[in-house]
VOPAGU-2260 file (C-alpha; in pm, 1 decimal, decimal comma):
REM VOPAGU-2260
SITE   aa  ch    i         X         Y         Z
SITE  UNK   A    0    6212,6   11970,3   11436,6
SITE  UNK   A    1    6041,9   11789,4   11168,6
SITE  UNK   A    2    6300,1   11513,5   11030,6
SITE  UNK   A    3    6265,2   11261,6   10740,5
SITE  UNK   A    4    6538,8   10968,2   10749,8
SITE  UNK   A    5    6689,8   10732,4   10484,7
SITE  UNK   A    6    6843,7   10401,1   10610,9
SITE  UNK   A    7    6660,7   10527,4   10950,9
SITE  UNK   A    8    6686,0   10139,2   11033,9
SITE  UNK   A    9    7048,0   10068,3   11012,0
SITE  UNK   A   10    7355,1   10099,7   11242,5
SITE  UNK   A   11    7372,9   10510,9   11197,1
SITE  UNK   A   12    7059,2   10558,8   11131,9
SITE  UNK   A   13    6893,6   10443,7   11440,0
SITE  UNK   A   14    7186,3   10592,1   11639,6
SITE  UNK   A   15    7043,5   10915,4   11492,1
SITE  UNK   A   16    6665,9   10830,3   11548,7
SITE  UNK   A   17    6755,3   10760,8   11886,5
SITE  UNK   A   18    6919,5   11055,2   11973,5
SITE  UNK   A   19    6676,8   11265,1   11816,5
SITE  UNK   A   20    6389,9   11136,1   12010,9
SITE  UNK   A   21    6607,7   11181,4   12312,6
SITE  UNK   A   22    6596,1   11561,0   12235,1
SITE  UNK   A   23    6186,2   11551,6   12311,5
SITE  UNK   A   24    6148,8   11821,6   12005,7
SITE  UNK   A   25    6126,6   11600,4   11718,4
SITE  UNK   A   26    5862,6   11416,7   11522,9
SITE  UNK   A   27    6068,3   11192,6   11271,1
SITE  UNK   A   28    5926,2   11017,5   10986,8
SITE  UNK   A   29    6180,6   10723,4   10925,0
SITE  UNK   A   30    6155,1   10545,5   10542,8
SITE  UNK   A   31    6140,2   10165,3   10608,4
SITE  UNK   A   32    6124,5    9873,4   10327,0
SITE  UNK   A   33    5949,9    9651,5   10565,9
SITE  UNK   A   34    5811,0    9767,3   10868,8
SITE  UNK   A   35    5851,0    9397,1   11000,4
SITE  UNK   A   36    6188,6    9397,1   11033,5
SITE  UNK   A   37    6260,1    9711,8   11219,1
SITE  UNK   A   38    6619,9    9619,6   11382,8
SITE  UNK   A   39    6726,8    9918,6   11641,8
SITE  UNK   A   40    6390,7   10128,5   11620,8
SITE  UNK   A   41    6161,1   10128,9   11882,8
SITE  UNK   A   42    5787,9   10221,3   11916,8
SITE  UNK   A   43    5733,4   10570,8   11973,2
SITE  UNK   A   44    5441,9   10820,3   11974,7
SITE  UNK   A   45    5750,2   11039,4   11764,2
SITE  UNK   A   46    5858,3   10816,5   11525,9
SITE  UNK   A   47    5644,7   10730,3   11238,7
SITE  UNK   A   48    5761,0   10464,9   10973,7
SITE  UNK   A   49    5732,1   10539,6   10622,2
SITE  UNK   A   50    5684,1   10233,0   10389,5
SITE  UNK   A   51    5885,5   10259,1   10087,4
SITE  UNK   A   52    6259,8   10298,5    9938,4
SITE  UNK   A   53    6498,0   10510,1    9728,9
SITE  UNK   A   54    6334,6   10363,5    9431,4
SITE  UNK   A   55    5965,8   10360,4    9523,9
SITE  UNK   A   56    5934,8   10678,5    9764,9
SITE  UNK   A   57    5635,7   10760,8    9970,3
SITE  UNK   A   58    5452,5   11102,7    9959,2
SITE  UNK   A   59    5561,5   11279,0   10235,6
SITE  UNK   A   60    5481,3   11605,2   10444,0
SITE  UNK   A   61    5478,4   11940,5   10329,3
SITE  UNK   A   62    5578,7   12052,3   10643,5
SITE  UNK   A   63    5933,9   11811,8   10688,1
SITE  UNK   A   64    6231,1   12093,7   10804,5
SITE  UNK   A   65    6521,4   11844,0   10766,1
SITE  UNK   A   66    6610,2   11554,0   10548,8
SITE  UNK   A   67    6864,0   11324,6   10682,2
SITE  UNK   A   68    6967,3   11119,6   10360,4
SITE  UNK   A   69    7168,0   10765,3   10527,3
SITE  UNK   A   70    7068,0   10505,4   10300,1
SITE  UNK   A   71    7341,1   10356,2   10071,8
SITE  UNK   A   72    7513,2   10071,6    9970,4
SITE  UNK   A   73    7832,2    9967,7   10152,1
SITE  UNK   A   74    7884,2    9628,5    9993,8
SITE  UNK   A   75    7723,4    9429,2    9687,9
SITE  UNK   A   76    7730,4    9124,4    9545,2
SITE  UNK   A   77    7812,4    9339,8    9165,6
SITE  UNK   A   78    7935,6    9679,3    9142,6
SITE  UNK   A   79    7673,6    9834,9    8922,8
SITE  UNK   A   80    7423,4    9803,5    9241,7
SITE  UNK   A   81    7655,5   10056,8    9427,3
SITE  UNK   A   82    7487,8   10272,4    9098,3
SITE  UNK   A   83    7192,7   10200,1    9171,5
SITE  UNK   A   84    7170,7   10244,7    9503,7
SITE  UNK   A   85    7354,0   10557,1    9633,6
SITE  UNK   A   86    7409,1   10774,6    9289,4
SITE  UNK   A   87    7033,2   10710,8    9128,9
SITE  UNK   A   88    6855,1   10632,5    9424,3
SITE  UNK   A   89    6969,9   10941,0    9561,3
SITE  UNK   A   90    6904,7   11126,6    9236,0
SITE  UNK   A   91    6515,5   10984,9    9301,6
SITE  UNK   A   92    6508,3   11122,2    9603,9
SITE  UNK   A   93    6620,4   11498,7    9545,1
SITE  UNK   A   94    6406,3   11481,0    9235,9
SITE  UNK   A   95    6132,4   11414,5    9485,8
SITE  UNK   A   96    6156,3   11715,1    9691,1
SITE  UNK   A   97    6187,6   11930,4    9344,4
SITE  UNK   A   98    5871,3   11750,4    9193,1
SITE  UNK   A   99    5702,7   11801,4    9566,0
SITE  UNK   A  100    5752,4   12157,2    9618,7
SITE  UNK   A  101    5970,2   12068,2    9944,7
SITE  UNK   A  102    6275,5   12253,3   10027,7
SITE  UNK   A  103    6392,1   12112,1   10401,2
SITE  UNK   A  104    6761,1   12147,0   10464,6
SITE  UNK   A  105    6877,8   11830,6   10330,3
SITE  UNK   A  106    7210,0   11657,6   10503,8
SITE  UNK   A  107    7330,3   11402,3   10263,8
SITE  UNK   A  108    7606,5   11150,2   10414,6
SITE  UNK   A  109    7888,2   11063,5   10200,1
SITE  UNK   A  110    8233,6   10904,4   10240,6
SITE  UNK   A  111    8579,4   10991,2   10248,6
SITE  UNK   A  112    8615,9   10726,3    9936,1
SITE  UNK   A  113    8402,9   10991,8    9716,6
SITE  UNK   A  114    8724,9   11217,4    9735,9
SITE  UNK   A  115    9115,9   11087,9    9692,0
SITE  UNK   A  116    9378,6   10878,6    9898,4
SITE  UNK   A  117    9618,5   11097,2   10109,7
SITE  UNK   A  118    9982,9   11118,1    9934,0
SITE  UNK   A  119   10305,2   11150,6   10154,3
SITE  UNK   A  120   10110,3   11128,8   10441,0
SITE  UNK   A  121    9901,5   11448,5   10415,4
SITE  UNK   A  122    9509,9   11467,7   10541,3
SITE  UNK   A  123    9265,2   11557,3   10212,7
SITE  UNK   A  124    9112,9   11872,9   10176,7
SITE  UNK   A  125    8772,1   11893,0   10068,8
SITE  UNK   A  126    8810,2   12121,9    9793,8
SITE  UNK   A  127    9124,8   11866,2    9601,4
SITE  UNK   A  128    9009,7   11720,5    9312,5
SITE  UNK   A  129    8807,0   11396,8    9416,1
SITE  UNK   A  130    9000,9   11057,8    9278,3
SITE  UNK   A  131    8763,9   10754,9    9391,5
SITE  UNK   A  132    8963,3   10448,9    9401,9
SITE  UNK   A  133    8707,0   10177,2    9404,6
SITE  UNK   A  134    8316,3   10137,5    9257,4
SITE  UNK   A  135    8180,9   10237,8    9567,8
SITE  UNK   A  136    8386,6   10584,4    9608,6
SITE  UNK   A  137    8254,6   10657,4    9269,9
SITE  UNK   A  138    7922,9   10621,9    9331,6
SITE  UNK   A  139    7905,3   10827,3    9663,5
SITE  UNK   A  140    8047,0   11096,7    9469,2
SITE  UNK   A  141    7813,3   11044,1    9199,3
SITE  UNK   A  142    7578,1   11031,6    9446,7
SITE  UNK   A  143    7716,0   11410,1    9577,3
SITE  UNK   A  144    7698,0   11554,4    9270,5
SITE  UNK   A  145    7344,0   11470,1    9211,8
SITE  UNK   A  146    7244,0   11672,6    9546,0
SITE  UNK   A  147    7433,1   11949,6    9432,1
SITE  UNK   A  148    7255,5   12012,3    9114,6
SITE  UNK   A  149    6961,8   12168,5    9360,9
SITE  UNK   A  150    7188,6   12343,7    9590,2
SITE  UNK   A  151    7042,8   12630,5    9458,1
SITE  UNK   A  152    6672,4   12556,0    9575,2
SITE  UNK   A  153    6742,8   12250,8    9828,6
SITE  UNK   A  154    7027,0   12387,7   10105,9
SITE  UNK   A  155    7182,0   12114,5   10114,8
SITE  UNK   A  156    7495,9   12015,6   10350,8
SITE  UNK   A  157    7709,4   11722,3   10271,2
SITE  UNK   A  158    7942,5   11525,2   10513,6
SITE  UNK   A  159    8198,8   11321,4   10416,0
SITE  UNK   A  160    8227,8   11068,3   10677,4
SITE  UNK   A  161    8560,4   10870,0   10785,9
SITE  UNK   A  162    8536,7   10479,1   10889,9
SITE  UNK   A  163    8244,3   10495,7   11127,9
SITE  UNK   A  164    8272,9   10266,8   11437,4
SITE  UNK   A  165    8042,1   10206,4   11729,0
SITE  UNK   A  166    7812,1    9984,0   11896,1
SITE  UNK   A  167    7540,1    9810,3   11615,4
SITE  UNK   A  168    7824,5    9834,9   11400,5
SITE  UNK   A  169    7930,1    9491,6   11178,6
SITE  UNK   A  170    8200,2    9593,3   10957,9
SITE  UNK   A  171    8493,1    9618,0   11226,5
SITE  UNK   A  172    8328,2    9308,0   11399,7
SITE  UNK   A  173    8505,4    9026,2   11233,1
SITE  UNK   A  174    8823,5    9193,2   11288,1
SITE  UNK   A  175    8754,4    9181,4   11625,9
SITE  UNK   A  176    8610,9    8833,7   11679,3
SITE  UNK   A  177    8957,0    8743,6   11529,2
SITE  UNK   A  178    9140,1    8980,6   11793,6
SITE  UNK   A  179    8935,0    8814,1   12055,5
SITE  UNK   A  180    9034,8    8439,7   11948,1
SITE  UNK   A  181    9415,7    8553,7   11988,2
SITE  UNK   A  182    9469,3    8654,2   11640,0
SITE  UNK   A  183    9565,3    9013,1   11465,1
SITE  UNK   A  184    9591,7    8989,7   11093,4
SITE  UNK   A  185    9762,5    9308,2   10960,5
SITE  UNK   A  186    9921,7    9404,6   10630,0
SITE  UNK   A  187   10238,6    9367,8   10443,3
SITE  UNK   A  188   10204,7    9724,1   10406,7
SITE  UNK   A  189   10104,2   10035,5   10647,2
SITE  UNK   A  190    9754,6   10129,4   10558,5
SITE  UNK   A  191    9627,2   10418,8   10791,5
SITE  UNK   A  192    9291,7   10550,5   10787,4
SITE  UNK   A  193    9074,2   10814,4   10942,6
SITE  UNK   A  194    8815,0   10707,1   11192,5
SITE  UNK   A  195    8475,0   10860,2   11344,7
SITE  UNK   A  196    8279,6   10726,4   11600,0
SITE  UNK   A  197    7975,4   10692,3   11537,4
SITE  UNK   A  198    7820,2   10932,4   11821,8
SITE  UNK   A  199    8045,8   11196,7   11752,6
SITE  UNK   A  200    7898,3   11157,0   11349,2
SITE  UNK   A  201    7581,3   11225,7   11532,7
SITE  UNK   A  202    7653,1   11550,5   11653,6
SITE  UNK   A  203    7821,7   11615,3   11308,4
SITE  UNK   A  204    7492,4   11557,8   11119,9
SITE  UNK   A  205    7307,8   11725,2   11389,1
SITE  UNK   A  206    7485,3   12009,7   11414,7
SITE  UNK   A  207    7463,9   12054,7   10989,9
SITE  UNK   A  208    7064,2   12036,5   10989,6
SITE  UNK   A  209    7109,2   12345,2   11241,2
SITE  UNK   A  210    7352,8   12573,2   11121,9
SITE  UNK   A  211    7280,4   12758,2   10756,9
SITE  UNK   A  212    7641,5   12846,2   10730,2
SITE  UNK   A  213    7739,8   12496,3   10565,6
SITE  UNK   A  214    7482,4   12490,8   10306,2
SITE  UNK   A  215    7582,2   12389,2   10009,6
SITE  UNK   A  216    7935,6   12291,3   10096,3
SITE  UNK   A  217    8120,9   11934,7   10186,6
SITE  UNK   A  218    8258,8   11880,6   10524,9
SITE  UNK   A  219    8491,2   11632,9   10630,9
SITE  UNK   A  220    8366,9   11488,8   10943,1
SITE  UNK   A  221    8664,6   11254,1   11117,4
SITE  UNK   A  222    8859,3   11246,2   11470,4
SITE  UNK   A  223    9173,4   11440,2   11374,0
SITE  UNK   A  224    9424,2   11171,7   11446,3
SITE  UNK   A  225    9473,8   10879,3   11192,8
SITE  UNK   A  226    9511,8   10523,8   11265,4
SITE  UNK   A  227    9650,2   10199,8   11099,4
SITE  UNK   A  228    9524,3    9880,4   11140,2
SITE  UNK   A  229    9783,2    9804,6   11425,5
SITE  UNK   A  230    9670,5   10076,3   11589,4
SITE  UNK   A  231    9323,5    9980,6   11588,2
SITE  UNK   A  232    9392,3    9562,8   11674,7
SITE  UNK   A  233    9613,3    9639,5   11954,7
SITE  UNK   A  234    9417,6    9882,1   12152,9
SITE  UNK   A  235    9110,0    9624,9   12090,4
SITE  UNK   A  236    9330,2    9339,6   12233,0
SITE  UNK   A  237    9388,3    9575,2   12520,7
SITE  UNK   A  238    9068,8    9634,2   12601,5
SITE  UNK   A  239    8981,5    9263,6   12572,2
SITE  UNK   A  240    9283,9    9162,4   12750,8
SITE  UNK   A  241    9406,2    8893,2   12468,7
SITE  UNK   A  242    9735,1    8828,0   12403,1
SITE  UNK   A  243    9743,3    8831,2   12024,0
SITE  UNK   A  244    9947,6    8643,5   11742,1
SITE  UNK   A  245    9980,6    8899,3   11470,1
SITE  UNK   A  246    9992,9    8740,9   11142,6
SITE  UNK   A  247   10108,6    9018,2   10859,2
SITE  UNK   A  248    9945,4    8933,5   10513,1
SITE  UNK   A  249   10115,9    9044,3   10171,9
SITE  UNK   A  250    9853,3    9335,8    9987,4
SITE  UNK   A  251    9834,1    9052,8    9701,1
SITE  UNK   A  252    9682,4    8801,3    9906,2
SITE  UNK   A  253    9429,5    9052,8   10079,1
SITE  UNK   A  254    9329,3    9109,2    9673,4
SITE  UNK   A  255    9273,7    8732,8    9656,9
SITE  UNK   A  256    9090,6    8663,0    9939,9
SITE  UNK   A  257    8887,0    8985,7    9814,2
SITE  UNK   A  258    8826,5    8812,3    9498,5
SITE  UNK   A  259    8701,5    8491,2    9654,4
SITE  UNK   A  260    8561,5    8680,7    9925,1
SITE  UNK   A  261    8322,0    8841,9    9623,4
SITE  UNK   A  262    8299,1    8497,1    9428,1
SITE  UNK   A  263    8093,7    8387,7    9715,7
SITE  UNK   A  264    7860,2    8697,4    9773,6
SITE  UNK   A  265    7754,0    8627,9    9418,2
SITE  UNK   A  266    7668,5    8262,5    9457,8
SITE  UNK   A  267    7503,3    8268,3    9770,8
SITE  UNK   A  268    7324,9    8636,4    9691,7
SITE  UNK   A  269    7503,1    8796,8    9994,2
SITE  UNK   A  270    7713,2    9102,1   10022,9
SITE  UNK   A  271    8058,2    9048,7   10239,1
SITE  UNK   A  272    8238,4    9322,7   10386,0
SITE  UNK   A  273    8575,5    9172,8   10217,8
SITE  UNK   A  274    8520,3    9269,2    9795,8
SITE  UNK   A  275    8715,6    9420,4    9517,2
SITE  UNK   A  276    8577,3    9705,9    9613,2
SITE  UNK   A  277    8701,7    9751,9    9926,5
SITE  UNK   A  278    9021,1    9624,7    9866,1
SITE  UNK   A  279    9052,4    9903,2    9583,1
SITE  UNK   A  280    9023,1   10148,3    9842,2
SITE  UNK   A  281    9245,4    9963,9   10107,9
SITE  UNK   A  282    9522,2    9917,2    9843,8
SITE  UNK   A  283    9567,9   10320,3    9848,8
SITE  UNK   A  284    9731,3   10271,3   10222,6
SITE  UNK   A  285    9613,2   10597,6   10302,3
SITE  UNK   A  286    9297,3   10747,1   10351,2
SITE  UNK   A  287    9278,4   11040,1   10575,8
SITE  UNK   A  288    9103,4   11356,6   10614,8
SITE  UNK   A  289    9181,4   11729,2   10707,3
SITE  UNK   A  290    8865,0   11792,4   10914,5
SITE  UNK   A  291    8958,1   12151,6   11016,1
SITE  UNK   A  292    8693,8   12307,3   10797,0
SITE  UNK   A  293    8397,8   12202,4   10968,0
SITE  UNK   A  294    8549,2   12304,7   11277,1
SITE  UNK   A  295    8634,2   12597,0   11151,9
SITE  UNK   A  296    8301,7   12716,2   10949,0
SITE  UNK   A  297    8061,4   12540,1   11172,5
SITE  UNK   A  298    8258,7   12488,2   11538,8
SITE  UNK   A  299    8268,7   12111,4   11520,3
SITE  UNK   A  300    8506,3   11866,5   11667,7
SITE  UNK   A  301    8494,7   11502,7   11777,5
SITE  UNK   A  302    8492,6   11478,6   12182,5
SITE  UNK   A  303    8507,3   11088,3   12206,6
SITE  UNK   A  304    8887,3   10981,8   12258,6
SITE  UNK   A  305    8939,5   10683,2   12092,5
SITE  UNK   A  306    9030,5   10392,9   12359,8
SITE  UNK   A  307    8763,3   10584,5   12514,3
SITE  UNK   A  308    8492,2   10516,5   12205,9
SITE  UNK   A  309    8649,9   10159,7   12134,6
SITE  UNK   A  310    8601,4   10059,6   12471,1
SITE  UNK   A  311    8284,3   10148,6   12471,5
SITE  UNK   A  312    8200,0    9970,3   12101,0
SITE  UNK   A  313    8376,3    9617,1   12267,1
SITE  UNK   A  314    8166,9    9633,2   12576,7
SITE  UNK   A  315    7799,7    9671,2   12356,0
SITE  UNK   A  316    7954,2    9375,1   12120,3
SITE  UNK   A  317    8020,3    9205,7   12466,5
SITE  UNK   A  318    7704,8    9273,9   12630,6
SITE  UNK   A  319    7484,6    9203,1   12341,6
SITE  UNK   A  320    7634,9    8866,0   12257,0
SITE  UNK   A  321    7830,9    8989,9   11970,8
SITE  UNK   A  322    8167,6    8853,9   12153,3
């Protein structure tokens, strides 16, 4: 298999590079913006890096099968670079393969916040109407709807991805640095969410670049059972074997600490994980997914149990220095 990758360098990315390599069938060709910094990725006779980004893009193969598009914006320091980012620098690229005469199955990963919150506690369909809550969610669907204009000459896939977890993984870190210091901040308010980890997401996108059933259409990709935050803090402190304070924190004051939380990614230049833009999403309570389709259509369903998979996301942040 012939395989070009966006964002080839980051946490899911080079998950998926790794695994691929792993399969001994596949040359990859893996778009970098400086081959000097190359994180996860290793040297291999399989993997060639592709200088270049979203907005500068690189010629590239006539003969590439499958397009693997990962690169996007999670967190900014201003909302109009989630624009930028996923919905035209996704736009660039599709225009890219039209311009180019290349028509490789292209898997596209998008979020659960490009579709709606769940209401009355029932998982989202990928056919409801999509309701973005926050800058980001907009922009991944954005972002989907700009593939989608070419479904009709680039088959195109697109997976809608819960909260992905896993080793390499920095988002969920700081909530468990706290966890691991004693402490288990939680909300005034239930918020529940849909999780993935992120090697079952593997097999997701996998699975997509291989089956021609799911072209053109979204799939929810998520382990079926939901989670709140208390959930997710007390099976960590298990794990870790803390004894935890848990300190709950009125929605308000999450928006607050949000605000500041951005105020400071704009004076120093750095994105945080804490912005208005996530809290817009967290604010819903309830974002959960139905992913029975893709099982279904394509025979796809998550096989890592999830003290299983958060055990094993502790123990890399443990052995790698992380905690």
């Amino acid at each position: 298999m012939i395989v070009f990758i966006t964002g080839a360098s980051g946490f899911i990315g080079s998950r998926l590079v790794e695994h691929l390599l792993a399969r001994g069938d596949s040359q990859i060709y893996a778009l970098v913006r400086n081959p000097a910094k190359l994180s996860w990725l290793e040297n291999n006779p399989a993997l060639r890096l592709v200088s270049g980004d979203l907005q500068t893009l690189p010629d590239l193969p006539k003969n590439i099968e499958v397009v693997f598009h990962l690169a996007g914006l999670t967190k900014a320091t201003n909302h109009s670079d989630y624009y930028t980012v996923n919905q035209t620098g996704t736009a660039r690229l599709v225009e890219h393969m039209i311009q180019n005469r290349l028509s490789p199955k292209f898997i596209y990963l998008s979020s659960l916040a490009a579709g709606r919150p769940a209401a009355n506690g029932q998982p989202v369909r990928e056919d409801e109407p999509p309701e973005p809550a926050s800058p980001y969610g907009q922009s991944k669907l954005l972002a989907e709807q700009e593939v989608l204009k070419y479904k009709d000459i680039l088959p195109t896939t697109i997976i809608r991805a819960a909260a992905i977890y896993g080793p390499r993984d920095r988002d969920f870190l700081q909530f468990f640095e706290l966890i691991d210091h004693g402490w288990m901040f939680t909300f005034s308010q239930k918020i529940t969410m849909s999780l993935c980890y992120v090697d079952d997401l593997i097999m997701a996108l996998e699975l997509c670049a291989e089956k021609s059933r799911g072209e053109g259409e979204i799939y929810n990709v998520a382990d079926p059972v939901p989670r709140t935050w208390e959930d997710i803090g007390e099976e960590a402190a298990r794990i870790l074997n803390k004894k935890v304070r848990k300190v709950k924190v009125p929605l308000w004051l999450a928006r607050t600490a949000a605000g500041m939380s951005e105020l400071g990614s704009k004076l120093s230049g750095k994105p945080k994980p804490l912005n208005l833009s996530k809290y817009r999403d967290m604010e819903k309570l309830s974002w959960v997914a139905d992913p029975s389709r893709i099982k279904e259509e394509l025979g796809f369903e998550t096989t890592w149990p999830f003290s299983q998979a958060l055990e094993a996301t502790i123990n890399w942040y443990k052995a790698n220095g992380w905690l």
